[in-house]
mmCIF file of the N, C-alpha and C atoms, coordinates in Angstrom:
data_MODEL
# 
_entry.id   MODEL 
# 
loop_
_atom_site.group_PDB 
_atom_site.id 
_atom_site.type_symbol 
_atom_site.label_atom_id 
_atom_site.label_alt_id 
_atom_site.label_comp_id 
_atom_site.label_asym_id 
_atom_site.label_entity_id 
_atom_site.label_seq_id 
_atom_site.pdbx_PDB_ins_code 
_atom_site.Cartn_x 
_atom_site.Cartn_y 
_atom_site.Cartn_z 
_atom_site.occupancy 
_atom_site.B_iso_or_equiv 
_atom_site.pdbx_formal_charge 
_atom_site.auth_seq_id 
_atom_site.auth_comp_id 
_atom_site.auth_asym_id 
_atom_site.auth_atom_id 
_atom_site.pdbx_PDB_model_num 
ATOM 1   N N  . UNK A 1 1  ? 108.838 127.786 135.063 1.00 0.00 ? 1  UNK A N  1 
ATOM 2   C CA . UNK A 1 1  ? 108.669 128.798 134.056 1.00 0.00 ? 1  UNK A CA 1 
ATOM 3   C C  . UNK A 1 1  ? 108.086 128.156 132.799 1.00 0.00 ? 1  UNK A C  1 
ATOM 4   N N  . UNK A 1 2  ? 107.235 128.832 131.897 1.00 0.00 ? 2  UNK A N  1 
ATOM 5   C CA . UNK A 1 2  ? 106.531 128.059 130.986 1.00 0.00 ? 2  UNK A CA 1 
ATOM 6   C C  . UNK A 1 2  ? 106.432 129.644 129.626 1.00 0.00 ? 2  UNK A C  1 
ATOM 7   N N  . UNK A 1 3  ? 107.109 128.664 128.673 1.00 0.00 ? 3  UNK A N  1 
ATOM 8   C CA . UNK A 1 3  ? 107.349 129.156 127.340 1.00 0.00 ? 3  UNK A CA 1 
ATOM 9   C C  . UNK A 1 3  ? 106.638 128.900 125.929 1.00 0.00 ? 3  UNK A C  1 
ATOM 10  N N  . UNK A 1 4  ? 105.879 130.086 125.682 1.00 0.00 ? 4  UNK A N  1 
ATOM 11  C CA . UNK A 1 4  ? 105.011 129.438 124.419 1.00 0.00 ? 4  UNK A CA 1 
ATOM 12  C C  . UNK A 1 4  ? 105.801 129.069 123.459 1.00 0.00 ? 4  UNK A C  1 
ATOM 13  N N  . UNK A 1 5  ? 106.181 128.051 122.240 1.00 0.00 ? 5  UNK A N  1 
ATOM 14  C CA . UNK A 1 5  ? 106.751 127.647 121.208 1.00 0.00 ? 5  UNK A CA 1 
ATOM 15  C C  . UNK A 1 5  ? 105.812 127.838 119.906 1.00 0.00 ? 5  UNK A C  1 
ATOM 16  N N  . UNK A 1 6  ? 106.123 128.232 118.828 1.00 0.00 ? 6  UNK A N  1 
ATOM 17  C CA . UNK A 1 6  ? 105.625 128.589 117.559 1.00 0.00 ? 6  UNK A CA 1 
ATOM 18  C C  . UNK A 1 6  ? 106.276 127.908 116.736 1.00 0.00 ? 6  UNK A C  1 
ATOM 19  N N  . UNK A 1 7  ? 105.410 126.990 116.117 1.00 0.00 ? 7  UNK A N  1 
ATOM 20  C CA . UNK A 1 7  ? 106.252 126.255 114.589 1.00 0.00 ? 7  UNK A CA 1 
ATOM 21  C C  . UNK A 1 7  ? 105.959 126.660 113.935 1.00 0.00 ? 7  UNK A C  1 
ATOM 22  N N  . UNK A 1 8  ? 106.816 126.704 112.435 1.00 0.00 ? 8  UNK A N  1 
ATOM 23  C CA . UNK A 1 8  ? 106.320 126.845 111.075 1.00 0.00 ? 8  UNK A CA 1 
ATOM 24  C C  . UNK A 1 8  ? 106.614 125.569 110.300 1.00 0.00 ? 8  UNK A C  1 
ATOM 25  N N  . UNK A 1 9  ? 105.859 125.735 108.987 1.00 0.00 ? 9  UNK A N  1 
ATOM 26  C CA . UNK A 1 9  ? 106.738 124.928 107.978 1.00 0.00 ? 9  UNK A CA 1 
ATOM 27  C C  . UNK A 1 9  ? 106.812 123.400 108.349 1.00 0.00 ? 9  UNK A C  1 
ATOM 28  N N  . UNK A 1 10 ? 107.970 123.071 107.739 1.00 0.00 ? 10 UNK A N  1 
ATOM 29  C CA . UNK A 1 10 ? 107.745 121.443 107.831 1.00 0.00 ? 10 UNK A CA 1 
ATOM 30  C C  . UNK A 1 10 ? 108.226 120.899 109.287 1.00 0.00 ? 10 UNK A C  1 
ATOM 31  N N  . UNK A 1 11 ? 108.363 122.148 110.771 1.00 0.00 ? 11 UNK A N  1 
ATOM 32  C CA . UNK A 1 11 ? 108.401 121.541 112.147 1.00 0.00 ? 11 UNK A CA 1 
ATOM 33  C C  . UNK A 1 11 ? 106.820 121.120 112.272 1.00 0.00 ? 11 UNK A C  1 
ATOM 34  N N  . UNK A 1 12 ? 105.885 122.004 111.642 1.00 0.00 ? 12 UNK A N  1 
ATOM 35  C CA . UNK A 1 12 ? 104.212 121.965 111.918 1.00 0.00 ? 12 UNK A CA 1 
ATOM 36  C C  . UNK A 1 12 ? 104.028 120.278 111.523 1.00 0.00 ? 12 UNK A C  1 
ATOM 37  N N  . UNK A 1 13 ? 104.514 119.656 110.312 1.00 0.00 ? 13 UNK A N  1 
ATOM 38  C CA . UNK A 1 13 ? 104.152 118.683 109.877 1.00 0.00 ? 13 UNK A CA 1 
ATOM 39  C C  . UNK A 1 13 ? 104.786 117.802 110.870 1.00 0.00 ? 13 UNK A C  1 
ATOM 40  N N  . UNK A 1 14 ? 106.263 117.614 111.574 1.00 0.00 ? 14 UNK A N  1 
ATOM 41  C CA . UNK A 1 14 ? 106.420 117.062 112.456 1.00 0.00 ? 14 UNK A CA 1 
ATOM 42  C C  . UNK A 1 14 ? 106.418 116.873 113.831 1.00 0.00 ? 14 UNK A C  1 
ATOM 43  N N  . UNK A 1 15 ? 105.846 117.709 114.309 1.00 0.00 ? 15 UNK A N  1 
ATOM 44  C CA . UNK A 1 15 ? 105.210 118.088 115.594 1.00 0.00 ? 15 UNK A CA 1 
ATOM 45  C C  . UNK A 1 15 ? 103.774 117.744 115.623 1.00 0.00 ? 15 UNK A C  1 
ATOM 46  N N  . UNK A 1 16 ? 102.852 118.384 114.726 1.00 0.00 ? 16 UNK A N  1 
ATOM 47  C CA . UNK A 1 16 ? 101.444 117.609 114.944 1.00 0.00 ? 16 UNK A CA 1 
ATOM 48  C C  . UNK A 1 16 ? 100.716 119.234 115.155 1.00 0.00 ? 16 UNK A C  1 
ATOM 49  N N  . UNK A 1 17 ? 101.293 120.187 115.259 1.00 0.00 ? 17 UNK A N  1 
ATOM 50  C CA . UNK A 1 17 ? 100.848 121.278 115.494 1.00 0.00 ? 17 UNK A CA 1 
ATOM 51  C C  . UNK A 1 17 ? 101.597 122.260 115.661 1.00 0.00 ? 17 UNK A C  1 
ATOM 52  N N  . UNK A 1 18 ? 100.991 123.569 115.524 1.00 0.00 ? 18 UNK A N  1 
ATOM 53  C CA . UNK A 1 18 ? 101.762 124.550 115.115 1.00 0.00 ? 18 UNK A CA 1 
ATOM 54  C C  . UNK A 1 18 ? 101.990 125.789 116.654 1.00 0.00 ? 18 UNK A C  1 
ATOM 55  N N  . UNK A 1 19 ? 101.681 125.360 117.853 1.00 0.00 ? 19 UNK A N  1 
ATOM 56  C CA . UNK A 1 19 ? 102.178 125.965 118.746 1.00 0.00 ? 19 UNK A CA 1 
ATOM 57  C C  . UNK A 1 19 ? 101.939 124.883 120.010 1.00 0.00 ? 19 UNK A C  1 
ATOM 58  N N  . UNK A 1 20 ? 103.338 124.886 120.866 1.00 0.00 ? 20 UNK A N  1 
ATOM 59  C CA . UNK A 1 20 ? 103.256 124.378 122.049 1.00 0.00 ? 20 UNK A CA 1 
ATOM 60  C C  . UNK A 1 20 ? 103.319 124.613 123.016 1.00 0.00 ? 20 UNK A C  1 
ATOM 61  N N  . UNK A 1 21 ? 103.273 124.832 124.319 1.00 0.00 ? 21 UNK A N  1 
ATOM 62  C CA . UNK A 1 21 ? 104.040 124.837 125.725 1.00 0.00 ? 21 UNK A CA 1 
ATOM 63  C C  . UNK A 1 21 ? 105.131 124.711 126.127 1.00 0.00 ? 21 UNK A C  1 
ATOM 64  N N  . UNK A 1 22 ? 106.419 124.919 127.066 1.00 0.00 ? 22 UNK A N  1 
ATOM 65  C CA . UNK A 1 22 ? 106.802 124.257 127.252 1.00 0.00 ? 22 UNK A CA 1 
ATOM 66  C C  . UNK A 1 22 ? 107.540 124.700 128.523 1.00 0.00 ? 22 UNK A C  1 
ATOM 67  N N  . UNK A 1 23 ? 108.029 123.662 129.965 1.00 0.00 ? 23 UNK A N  1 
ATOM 68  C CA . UNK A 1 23 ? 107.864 124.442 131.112 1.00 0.00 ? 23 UNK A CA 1 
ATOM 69  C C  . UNK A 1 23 ? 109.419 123.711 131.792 1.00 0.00 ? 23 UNK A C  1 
ATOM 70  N N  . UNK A 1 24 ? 109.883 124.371 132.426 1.00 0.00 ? 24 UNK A N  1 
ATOM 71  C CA . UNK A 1 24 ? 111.356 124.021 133.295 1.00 0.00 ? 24 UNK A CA 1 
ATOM 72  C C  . UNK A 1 24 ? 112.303 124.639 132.404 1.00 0.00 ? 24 UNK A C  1 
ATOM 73  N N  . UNK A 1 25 ? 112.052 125.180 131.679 1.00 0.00 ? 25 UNK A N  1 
ATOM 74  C CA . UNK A 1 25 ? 113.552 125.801 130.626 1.00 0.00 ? 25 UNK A CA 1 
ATOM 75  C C  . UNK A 1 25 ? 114.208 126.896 131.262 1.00 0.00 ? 25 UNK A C  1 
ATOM 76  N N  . UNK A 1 26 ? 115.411 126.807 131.446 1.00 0.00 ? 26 UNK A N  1 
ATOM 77  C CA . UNK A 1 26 ? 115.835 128.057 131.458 1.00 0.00 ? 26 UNK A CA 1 
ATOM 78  C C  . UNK A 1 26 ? 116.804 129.288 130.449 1.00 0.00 ? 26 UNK A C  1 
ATOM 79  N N  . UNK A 1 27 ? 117.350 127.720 129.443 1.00 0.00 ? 27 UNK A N  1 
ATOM 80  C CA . UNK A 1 27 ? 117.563 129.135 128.236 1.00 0.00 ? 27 UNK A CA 1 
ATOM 81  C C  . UNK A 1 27 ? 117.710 127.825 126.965 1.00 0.00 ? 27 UNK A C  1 
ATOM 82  N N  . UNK A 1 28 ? 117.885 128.733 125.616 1.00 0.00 ? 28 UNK A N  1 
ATOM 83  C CA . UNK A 1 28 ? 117.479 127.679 124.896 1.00 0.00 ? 28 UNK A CA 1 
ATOM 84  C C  . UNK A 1 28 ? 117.966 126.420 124.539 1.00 0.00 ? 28 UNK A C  1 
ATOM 85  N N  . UNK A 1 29 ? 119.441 126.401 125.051 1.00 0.00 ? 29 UNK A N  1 
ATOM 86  C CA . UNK A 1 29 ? 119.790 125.321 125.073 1.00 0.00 ? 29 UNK A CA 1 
ATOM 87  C C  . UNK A 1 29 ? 118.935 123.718 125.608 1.00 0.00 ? 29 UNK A C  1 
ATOM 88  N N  . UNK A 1 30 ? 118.613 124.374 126.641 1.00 0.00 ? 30 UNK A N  1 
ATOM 89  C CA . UNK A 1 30 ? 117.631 123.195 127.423 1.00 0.00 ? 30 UNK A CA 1 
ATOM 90  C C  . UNK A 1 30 ? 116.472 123.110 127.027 1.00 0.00 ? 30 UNK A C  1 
ATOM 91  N N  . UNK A 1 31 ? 115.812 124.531 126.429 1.00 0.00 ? 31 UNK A N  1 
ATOM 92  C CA . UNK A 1 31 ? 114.759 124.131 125.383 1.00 0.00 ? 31 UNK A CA 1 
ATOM 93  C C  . UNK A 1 31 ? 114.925 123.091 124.069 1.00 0.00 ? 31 UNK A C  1 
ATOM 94  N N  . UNK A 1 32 ? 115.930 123.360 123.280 1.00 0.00 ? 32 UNK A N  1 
ATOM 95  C CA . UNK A 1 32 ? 116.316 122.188 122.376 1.00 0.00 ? 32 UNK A CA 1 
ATOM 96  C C  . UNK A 1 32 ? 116.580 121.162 122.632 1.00 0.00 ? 32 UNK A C  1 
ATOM 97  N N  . UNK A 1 33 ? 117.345 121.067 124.045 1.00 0.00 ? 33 UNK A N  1 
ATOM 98  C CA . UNK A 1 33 ? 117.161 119.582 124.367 1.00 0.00 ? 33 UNK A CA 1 
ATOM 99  C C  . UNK A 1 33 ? 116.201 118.788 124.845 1.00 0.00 ? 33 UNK A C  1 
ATOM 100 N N  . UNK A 1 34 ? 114.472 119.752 125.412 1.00 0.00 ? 34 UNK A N  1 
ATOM 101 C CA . UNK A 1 34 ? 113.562 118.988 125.729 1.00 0.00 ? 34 UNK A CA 1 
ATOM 102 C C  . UNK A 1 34 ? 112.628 118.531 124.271 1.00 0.00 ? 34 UNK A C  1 
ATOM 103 N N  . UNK A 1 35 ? 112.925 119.477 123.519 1.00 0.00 ? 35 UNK A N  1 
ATOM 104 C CA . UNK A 1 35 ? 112.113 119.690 122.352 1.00 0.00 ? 35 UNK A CA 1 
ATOM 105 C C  . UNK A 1 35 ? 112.357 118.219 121.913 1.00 0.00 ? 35 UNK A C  1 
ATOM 106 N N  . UNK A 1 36 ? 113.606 117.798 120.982 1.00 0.00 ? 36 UNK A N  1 
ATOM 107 C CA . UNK A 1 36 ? 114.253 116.914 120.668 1.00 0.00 ? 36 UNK A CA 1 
ATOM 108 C C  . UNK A 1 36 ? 114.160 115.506 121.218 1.00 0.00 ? 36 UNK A C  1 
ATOM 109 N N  . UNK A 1 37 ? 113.900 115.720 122.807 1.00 0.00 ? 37 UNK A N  1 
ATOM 110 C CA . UNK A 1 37 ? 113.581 114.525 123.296 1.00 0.00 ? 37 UNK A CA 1 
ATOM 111 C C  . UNK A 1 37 ? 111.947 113.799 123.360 1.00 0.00 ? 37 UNK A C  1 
ATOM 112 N N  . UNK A 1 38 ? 111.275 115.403 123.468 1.00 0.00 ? 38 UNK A N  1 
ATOM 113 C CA . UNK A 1 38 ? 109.902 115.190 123.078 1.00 0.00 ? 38 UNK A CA 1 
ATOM 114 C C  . UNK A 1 38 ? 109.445 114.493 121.537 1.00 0.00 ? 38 UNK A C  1 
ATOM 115 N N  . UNK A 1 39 ? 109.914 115.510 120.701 1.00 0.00 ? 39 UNK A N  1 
ATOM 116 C CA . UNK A 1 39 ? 109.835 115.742 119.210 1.00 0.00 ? 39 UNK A CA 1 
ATOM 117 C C  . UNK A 1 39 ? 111.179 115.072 118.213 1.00 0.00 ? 39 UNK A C  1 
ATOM 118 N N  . UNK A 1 40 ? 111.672 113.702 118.429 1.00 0.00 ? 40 UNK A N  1 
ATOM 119 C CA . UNK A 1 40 ? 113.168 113.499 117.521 1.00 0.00 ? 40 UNK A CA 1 
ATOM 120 C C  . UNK A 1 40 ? 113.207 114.040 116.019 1.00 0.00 ? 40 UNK A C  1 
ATOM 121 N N  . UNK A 1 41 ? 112.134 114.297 115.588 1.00 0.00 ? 41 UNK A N  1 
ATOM 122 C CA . UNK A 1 41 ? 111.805 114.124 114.412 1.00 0.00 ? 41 UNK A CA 1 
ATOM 123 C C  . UNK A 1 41 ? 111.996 115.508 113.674 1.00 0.00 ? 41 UNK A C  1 
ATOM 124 N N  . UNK A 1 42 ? 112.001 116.189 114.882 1.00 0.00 ? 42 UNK A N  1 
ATOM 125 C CA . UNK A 1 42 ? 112.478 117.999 114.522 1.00 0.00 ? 42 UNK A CA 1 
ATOM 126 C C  . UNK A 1 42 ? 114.374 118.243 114.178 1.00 0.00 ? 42 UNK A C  1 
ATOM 127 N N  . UNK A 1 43 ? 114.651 117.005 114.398 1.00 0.00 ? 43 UNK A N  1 
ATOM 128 C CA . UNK A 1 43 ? 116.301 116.920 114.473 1.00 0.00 ? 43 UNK A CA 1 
ATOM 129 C C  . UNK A 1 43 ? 116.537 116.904 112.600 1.00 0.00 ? 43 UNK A C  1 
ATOM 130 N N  . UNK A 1 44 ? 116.077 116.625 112.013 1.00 0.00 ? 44 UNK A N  1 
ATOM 131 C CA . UNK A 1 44 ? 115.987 116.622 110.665 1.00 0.00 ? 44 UNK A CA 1 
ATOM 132 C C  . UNK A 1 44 ? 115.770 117.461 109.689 1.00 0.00 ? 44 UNK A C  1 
ATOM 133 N N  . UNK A 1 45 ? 115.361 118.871 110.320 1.00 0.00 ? 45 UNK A N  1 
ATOM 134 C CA . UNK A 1 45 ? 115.008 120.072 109.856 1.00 0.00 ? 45 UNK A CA 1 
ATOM 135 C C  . UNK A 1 45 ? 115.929 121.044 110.473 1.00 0.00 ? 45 UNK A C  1 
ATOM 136 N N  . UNK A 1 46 ? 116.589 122.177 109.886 1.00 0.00 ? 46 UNK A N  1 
ATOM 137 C CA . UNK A 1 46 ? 117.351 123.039 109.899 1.00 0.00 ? 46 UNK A CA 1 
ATOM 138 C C  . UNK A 1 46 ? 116.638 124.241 110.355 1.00 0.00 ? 46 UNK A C  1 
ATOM 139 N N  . UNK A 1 47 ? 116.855 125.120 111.577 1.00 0.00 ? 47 UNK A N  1 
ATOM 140 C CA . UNK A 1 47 ? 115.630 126.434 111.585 1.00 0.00 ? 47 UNK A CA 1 
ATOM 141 C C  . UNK A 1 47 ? 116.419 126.903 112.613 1.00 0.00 ? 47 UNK A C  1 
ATOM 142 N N  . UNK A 1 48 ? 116.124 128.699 112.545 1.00 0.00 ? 48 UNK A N  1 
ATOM 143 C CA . UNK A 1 48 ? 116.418 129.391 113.573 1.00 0.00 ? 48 UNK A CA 1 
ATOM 144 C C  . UNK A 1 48 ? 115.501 129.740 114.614 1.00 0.00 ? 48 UNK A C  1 
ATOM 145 N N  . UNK A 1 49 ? 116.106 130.153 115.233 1.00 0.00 ? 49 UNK A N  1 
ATOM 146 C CA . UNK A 1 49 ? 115.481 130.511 116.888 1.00 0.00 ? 49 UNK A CA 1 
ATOM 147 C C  . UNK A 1 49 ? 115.010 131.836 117.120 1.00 0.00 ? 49 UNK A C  1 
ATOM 148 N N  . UNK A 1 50 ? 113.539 132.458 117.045 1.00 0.00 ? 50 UNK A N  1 
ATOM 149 C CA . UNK A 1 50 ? 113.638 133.684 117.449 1.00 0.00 ? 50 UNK A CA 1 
ATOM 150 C C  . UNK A 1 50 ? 112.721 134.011 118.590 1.00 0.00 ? 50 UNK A C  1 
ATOM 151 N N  . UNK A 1 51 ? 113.235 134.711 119.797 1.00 0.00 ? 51 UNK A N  1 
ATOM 152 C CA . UNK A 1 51 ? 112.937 135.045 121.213 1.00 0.00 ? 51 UNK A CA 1 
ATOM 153 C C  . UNK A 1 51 ? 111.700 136.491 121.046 1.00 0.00 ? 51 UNK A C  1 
ATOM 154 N N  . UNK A 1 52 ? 110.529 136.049 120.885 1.00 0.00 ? 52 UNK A N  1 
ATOM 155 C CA . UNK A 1 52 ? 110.091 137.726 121.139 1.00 0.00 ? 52 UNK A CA 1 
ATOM 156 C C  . UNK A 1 52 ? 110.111 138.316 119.975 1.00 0.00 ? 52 UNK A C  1 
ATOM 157 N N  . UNK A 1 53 ? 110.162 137.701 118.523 1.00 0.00 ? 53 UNK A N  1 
ATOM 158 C CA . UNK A 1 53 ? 110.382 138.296 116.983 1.00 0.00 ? 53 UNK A CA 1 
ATOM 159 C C  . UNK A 1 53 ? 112.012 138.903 117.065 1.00 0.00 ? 53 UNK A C  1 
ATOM 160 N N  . UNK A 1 54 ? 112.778 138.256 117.659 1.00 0.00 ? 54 UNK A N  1 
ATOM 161 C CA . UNK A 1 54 ? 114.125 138.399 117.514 1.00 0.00 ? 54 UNK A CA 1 
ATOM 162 C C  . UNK A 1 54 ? 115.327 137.622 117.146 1.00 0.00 ? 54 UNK A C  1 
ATOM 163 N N  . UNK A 1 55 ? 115.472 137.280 116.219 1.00 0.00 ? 55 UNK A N  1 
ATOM 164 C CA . UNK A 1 55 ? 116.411 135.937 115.667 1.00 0.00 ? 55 UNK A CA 1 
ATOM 165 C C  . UNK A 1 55 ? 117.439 136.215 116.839 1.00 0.00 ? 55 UNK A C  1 
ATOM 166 N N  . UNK A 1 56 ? 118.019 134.463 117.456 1.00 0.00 ? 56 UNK A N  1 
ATOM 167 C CA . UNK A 1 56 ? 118.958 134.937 118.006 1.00 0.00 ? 56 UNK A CA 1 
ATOM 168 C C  . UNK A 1 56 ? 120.245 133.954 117.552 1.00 0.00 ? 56 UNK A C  1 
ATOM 169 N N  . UNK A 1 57 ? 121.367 133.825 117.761 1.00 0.00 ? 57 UNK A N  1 
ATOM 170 C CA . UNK A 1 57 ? 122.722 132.973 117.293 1.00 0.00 ? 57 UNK A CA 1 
ATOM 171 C C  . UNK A 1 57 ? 123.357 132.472 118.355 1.00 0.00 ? 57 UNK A C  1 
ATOM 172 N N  . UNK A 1 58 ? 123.084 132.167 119.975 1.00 0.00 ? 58 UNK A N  1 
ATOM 173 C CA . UNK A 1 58 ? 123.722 131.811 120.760 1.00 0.00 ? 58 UNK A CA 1 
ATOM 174 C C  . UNK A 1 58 ? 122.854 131.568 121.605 1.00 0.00 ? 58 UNK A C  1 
ATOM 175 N N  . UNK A 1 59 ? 123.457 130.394 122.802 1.00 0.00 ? 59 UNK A N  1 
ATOM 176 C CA . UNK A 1 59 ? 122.208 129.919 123.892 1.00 0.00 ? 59 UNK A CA 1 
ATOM 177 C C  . UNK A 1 59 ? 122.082 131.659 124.698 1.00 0.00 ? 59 UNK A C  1 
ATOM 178 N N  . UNK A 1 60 ? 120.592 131.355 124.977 1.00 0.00 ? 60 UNK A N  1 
ATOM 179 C CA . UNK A 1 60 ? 120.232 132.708 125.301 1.00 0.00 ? 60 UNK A CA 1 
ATOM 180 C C  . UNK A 1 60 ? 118.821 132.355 126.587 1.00 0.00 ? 60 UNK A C  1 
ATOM 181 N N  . UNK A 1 61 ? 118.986 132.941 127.564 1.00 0.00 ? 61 UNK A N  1 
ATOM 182 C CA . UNK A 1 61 ? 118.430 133.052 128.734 1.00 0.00 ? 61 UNK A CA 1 
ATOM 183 C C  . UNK A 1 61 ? 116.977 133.190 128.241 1.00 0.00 ? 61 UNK A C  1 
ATOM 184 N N  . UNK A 1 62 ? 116.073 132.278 128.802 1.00 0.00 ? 62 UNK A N  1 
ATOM 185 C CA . UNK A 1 62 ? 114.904 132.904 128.472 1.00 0.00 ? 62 UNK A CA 1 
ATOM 186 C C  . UNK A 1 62 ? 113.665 133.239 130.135 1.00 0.00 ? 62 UNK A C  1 
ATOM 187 N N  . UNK A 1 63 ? 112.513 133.610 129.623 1.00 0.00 ? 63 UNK A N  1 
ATOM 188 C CA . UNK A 1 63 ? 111.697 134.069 130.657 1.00 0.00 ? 63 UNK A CA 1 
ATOM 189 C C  . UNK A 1 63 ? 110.328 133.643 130.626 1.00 0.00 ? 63 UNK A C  1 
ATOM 190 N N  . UNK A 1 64 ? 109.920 134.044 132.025 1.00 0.00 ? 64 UNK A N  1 
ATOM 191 C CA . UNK A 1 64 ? 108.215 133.423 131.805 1.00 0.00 ? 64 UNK A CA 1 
ATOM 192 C C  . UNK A 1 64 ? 107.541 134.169 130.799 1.00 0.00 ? 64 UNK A C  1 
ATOM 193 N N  . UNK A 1 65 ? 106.813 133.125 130.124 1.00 0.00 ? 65 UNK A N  1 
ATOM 194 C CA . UNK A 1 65 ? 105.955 134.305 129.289 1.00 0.00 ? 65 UNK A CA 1 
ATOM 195 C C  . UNK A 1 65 ? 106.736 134.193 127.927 1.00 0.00 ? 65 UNK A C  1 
ATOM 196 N N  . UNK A 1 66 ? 107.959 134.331 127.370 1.00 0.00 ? 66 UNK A N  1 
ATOM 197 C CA . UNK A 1 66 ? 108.631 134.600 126.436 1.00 0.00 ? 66 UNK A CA 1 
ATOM 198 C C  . UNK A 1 66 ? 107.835 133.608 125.206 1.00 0.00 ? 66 UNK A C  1 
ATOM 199 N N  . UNK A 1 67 ? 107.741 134.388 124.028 1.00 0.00 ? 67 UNK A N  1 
ATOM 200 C CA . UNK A 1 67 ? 107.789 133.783 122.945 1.00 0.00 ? 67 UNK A CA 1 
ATOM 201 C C  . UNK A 1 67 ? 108.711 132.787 122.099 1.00 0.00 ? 67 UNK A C  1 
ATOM 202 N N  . UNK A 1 68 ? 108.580 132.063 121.751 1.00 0.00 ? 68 UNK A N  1 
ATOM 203 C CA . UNK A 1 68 ? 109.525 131.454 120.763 1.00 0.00 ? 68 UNK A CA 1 
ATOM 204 C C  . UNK A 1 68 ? 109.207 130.889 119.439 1.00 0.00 ? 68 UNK A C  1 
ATOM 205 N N  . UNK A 1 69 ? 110.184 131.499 118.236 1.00 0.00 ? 69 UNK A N  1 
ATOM 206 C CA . UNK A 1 69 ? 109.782 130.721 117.008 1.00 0.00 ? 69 UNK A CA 1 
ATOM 207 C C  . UNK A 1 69 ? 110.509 130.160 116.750 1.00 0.00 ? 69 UNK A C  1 
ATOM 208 N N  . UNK A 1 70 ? 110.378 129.044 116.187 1.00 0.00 ? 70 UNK A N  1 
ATOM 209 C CA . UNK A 1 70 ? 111.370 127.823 115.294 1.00 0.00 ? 70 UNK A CA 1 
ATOM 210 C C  . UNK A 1 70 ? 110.954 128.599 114.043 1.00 0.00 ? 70 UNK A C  1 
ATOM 211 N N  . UNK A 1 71 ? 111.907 129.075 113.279 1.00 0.00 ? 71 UNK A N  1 
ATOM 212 C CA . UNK A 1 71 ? 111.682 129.370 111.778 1.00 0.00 ? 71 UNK A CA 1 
ATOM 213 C C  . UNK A 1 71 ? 112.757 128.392 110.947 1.00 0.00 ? 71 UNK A C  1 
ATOM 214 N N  . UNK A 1 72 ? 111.968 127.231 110.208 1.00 0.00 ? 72 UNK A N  1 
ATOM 215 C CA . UNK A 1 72 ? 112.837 126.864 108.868 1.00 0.00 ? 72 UNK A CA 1 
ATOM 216 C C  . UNK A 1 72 ? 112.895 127.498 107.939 1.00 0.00 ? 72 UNK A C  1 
ATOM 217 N N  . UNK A 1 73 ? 113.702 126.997 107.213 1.00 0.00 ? 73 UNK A N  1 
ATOM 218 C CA . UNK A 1 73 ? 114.223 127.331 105.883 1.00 0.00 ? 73 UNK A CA 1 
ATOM 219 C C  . UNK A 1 73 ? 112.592 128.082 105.052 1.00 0.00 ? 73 UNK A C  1 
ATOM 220 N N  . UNK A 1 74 ? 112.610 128.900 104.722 1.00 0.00 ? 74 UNK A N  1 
ATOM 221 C CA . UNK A 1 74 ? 111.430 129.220 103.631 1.00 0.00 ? 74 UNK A CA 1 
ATOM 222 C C  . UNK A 1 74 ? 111.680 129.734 102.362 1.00 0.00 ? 74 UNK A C  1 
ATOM 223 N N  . UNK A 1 75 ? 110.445 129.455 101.349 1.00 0.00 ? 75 UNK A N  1 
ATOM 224 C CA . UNK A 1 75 ? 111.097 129.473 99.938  1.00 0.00 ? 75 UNK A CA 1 
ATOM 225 C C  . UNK A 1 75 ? 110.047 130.543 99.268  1.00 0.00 ? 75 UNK A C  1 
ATOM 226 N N  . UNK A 1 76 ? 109.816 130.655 98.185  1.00 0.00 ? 76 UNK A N  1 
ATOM 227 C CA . UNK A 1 76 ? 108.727 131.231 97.652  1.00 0.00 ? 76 UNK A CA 1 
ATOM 228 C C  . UNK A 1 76 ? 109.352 132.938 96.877  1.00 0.00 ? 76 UNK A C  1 
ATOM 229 N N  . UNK A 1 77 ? 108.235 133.401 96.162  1.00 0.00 ? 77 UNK A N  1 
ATOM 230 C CA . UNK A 1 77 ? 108.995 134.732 95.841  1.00 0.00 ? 77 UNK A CA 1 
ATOM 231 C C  . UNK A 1 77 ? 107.690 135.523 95.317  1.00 0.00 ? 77 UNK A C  1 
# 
């Protein structure tokens, strides 16, 4: 199964780019743990998880095809 990933913010600066791939996941737990092993450097930044433009708060099943955003912290007004 293969999951598009969307960064913002200062994951973009530590990732190298602002959308990835990513394939064998089956919910996000195991997404954060490939991310992390790929990317350590994302461990340093604070951000939520949203499935499909849906913030979510718990490991959550995902699907082929599914969207995902890492949203950090954002500031501005």
């Amino acid at each position: 199964m293969k999951v598009t990933i969307l960064l913002y913010g200062q994951l973009i600066d530590k990732v190298g780019k602002n959308e990835i791939e990513v394939e064998d996941v089956a919910n996000t737990e195991e997404l954060i743990a490939k991310l992390t092993a790929n990317y350590p450097d994302i461990t340093q930044i604070n951000y939520k998880i949203a499935i499909n433009q849906s913030i979510i708060t718990s490991t959550s099943q995902l699907n082929e095809g599914d969207e995902i955003a890492l949203l950090p912290p954002f500031a501005g007004g």
